[in-house]
N, C-alpha and C positions, 0 to 999 in steps of 0.2 A: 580861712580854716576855722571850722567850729570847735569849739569847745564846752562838747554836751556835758562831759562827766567828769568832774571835783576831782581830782586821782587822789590830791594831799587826804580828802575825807573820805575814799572809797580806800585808801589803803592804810590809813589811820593806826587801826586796831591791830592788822595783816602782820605774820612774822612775815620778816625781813626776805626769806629762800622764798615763801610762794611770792612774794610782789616780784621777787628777783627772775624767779620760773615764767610766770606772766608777761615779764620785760620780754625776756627770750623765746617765749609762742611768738608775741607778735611780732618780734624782729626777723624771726625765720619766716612771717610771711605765714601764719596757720589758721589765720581768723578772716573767714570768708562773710561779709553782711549778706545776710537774705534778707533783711528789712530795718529799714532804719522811720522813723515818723515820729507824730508828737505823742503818741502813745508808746514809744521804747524804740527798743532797739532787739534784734531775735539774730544769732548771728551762729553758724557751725563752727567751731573750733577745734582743731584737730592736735591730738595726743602726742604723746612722745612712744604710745605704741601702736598707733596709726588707726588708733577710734576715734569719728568725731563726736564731740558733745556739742548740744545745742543748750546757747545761753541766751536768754532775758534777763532786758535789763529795763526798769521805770525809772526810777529817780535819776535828778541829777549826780547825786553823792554816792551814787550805785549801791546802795543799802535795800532798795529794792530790785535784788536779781535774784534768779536761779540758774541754774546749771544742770546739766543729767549724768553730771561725772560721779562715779561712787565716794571722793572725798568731801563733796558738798552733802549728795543725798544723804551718808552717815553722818555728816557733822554739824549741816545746814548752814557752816560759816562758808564765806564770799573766798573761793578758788581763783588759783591761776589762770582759767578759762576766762573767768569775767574781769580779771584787771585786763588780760590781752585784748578782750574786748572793746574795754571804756579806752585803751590808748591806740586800737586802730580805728575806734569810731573820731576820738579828737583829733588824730594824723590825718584822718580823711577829708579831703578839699570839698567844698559844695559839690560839683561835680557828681564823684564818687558818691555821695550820701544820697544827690536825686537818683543817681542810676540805682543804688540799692532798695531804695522807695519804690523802683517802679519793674524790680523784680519778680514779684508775685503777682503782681497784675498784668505783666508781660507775658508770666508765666500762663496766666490764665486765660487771656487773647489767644495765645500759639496754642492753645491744646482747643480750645473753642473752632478757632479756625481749621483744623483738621476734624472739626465733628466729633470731640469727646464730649457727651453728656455728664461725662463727671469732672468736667474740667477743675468746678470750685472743688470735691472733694477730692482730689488727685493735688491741688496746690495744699490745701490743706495738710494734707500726710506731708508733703514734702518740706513744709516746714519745721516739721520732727526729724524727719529721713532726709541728711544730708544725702546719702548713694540714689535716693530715688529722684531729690532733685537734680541730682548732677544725671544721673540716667535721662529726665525730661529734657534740660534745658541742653543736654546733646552733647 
């Protein structure tokens, strides 16, 4: 089992409700990885009113993330979206982390192989647009 992301320094600063809200995204299972590599982590994260946000995250101490949720973008401090993040990317076995690595390029083979010319810009959107990835990958 990897352990990419520092939680004790990713939630360090955090009041106590979002680390606790974040516990409970990922225990309900709401953080989908679309890419995991040695350059971060890009993962859909789904709300408690059924919007998903898409988080990045670089560092290991997760101090380099963002989020598209409007508690991050007004406040720009580290949301419940990306602790749920950092704790189902360290819950996640090798396994899970290769298959998440090789989602977007999976993604991009299947649409290639059906003759989409905009196959790279079609993965592309769909790593902003969780509904448009889940609409491709079927």
């Amino acid at each position: 089992m990897s352990q990419m992301f520092d939680i004790p320094a990713l939630t360090d600063d955090m009041p106590e409700a979002r680390v606790q809200r974040g516990e409970n995204y990922f225990a309900h299972g709401w953080v989908d990885l679309v890419a995991v590599g040695p350059a971060g982590v890009l993962a859909h994260v789904m709300g408690e009113r059924g919007i998903a946000y898409v988080v990045e995250m670089k560092a290991a101490d997760g101090r380099d993330a963002r989020c598209t949720c409007p508690d991050f973008e007004d406040s720009g401090l580290r949301c419940k979206h990306i602790v749920a993040t950092a704790l189902k990317v360290n819950a996640s076995d090798d396994e899970a982390l290769r298959e998440a690595a090789q989602r977007l390029p999976r993604l991009i083979d299947m649409l290639d192989m059906d003759g989409r010319d905009d196959a790279e810009d079609l993965a592309a959107r769909a790593r902003r647009d969780p509904a448009l990835l889940k609409e491709l990958e079927g």
